[in-house]
Each structure stands twice: as C-alpha cells, then as structure tokens.
C-alpha positions as CSV (number, residue, x, y, z in Angstrom):
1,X,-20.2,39.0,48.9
2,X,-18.8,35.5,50.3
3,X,-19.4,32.2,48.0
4,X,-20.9,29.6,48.4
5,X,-18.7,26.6,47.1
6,X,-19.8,23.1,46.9
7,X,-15.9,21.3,47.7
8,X,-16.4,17.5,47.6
9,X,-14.8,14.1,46.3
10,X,-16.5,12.1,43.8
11,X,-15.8,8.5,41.9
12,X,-16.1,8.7,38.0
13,X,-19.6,7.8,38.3
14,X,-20.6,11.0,40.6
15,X,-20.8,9.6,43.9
16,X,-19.5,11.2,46.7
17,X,-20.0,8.2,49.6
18,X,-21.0,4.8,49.1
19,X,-24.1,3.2,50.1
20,X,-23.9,3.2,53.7
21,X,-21.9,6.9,53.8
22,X,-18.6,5.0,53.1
23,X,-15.6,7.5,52.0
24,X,-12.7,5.6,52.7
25,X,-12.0,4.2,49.0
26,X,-10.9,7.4,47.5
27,X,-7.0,6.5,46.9
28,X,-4.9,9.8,48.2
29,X,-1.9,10.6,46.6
30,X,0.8,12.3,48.5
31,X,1.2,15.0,46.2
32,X,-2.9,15.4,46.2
33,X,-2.6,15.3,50.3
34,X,0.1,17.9,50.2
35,X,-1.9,20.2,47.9
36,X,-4.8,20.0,49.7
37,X,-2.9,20.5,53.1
38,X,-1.5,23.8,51.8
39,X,-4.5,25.0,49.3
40,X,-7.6,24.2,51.7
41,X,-6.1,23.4,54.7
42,X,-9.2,24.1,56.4
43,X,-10.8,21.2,54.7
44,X,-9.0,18.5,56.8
45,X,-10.9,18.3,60.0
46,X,-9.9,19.3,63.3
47,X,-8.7,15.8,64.7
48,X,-6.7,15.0,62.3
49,X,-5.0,18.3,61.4
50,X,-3.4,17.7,65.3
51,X,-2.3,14.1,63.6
52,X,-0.9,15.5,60.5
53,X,1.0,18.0,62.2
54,X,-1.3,20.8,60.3
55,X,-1.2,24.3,62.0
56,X,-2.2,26.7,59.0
57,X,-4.9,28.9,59.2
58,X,-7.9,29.1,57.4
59,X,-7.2,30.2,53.2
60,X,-10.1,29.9,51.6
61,X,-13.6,29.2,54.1
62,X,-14.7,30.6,57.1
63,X,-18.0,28.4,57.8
64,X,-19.4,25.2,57.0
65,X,-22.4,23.3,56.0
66,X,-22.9,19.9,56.0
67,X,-26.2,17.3,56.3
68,X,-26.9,14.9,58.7
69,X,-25.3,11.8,56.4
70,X,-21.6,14.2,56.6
71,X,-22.0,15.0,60.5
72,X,-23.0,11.3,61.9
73,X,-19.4,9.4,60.7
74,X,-17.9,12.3,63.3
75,X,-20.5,11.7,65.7
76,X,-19.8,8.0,65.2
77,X,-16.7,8.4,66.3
78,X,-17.3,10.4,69.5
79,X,-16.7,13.5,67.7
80,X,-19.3,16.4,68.1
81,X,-17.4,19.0,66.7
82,X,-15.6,18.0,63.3
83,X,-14.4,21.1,62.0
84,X,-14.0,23.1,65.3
85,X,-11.3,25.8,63.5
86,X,-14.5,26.8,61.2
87,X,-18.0,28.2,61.8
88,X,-19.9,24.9,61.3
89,X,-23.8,24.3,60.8
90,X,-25.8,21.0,60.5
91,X,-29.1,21.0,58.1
92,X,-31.1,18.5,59.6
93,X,-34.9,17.7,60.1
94,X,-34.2,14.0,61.4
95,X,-31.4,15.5,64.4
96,X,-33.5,15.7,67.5
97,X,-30.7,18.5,69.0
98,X,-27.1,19.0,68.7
99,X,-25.1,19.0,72.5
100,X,-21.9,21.0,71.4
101,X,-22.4,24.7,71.4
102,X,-19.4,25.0,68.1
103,X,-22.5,23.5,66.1
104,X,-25.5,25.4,65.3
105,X,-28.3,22.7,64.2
106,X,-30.9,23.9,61.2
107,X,-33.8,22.7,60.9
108,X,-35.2,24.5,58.7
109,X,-34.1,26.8,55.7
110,X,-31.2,26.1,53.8
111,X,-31.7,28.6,51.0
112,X,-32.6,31.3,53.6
113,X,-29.3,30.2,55.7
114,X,-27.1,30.4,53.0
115,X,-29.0,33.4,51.4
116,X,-27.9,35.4,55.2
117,X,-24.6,34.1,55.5
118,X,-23.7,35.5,52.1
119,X,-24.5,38.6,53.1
120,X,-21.9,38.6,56.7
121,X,-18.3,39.7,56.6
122,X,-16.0,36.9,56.4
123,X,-14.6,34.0,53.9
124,X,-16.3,31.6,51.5
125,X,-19.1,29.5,52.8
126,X,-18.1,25.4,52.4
127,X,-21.0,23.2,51.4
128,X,-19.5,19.9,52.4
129,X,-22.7,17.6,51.6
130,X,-24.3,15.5,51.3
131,X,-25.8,15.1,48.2
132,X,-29.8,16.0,49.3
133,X,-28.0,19.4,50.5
134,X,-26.4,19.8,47.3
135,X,-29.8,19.5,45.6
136,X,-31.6,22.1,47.6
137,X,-28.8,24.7,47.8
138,X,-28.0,24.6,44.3
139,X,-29.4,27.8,43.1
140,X,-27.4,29.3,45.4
141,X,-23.6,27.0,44.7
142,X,-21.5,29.8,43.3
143,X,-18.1,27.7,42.8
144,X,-17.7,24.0,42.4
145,X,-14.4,22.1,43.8
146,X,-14.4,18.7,42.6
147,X,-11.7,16.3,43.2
148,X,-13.0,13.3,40.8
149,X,-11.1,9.8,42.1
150,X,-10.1,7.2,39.7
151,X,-12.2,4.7,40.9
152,X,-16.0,3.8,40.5
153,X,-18.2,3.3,43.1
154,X,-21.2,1.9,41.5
155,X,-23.5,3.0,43.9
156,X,-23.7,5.2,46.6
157,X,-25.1,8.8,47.6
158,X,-25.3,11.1,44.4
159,X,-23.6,14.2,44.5
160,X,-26.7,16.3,43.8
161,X,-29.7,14.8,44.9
162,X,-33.0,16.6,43.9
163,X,-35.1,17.3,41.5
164,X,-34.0,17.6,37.8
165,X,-32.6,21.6,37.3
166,X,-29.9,21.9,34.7
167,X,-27.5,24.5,36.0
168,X,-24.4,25.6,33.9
169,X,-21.3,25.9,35.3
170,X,-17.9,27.1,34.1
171,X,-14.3,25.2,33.7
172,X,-12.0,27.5,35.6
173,X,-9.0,24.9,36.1
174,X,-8.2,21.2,35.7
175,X,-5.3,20.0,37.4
176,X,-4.2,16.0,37.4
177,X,-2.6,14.3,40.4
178,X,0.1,11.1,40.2
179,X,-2.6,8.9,41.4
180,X,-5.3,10.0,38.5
181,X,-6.8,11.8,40.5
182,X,-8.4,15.5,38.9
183,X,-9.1,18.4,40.8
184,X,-11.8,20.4,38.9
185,X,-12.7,24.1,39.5
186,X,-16.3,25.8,37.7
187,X,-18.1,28.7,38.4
188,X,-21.4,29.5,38.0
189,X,-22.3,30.3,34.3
C-alpha cells in the first residue's frame, strides 16, 4: 500500500513558512541541495529542475498534495502547474476553480482522498502542506521527512495546525548537513 509522507522544512521553532507564506530564509547548503537533488528529486519543482539542470526521474513520490497557502506562491508567479512531473492535487474550500487540467482541485475530503489514493498502484503520496492540511490528514501521515533549518522564525504558519491529537512517531534516521541543517526521518509508531 503507498504512504503517505508529510516531506517539509521547518525552523527550530516548527514553522514551515513565515507569516505571510514566506520560505525563502531556509539557508541551503550545497551538500543539502545535492542530497536532496539525488534523494527526492521529485521534490524540486518543475521550473526549476529545467534551471538546475535536473533530469532524474521520480525515486520516491508519484502524487502530491498541497493547500491553497503551498499552491498560491506558484500561482503568484504565473505558474499553474508547480510540480507537473508528479500527479498533483489542491485541497481547497477558498479556490473558486483551478484552469490547468495537471491539477485536480478538492474541495472536499482530504481523509477520503488520501484514504483512495493509498489504495491505487503507484509510489508514495507527498503531503507538501501546509500546516491546516497537516492537521486534518494526520491520522493518515505514515512517514515524516523533516529537514529542521538552523534558524528561527518566530512566527509563521505551524507545521500541524489542528486540533490537539498526540500522535507517536518513530526516529528512523538523523542525518546533519554542513550548514546545521538536520534531515529527520519517523514513522508512524
């Protein structure tokens, strides 16, 4: 059966985008880039793996969810379809539609979506946030990827946002990058 993995930055203080969806202040490493480019390589969206010279296929995910706060910086930018070499999906109540036929809008769901993709053929499901997404699919996160940035942000969007549910989780692999940066692996349990 596929997995659902929640694969997301954080700053020490759990925050996965500032206050007004800012990313851009996690520092990146060159050997983090490189082991991310090679590890998850589908990860790196579709613009930019034409920039960074990236032709690898897809290792690890297949599909990808993400909330409205994740989809409108690539909408800002004229970009309807950020992650075009993966099946992607949009959990929204506030989107009116989606124009780009690569993005299926949901508007409904979640746990139902997720609950029906894990039973398809095919490669792990990526929850890419945000943080209100987290919160309602997280009875159904098998894996968690976290790549915790030396830096705090103070304030921002939570990584799990919902209501209080202590869930248990697993260390399967820590791994430290030059820059401080640690890539953390658990599994459910």
């Amino acid at each position: 059966m596929r997995k659902l993995v929640y694969y997301i930055a954080i700053s020490i203080d759990g925050y996965i985008a500032g206050p007004g969806g800012e990313f851009d202040f996690y520092p990146v490493a060159d050997d983090l880039a490189a082991y991310l480019n090679d590890q998850h390589p589908e990860t790196i969206p579709t613009h930019l793996r034409a920039q960074l010279g990236l032709d690898a296929p897809n290792k690890r995910f297949d599909t990808v969810l993400m909330g409205r706060g994740t989809y409108q910086p690539a909408l800002d930018a004229g970009i309807t379809s950020p992650y075009a070499h993966l099946r992607q999906y949009v959990i929204s109540g506030s989107i009116p539609e989606i124009t780009d036929p690569a993005v299926e809008l949901v508007s409904g769901d979640p746990i139902g979506l997720v609950q029906r993709l894990k039973k398809e053929e095919g490669m792990d499901i990526w929850l890419c946030g945000g943080g209100k997404l987290a919160g309602s699919l997280l009875p159904e996160i098998d894996e968690l990827i976290v790549k915790c940035y030396p830096v705090v942000a103070g304030s921002g969007v939570p990584a799990f946002d919902g209501e209080f549910r202590p869930t248990a989780f697993t260390n399967t692999g820590t791994r430290t990058f030059s820059n401080g940066t640690v890539l953390l692996t658990y599994v459910r349990g």
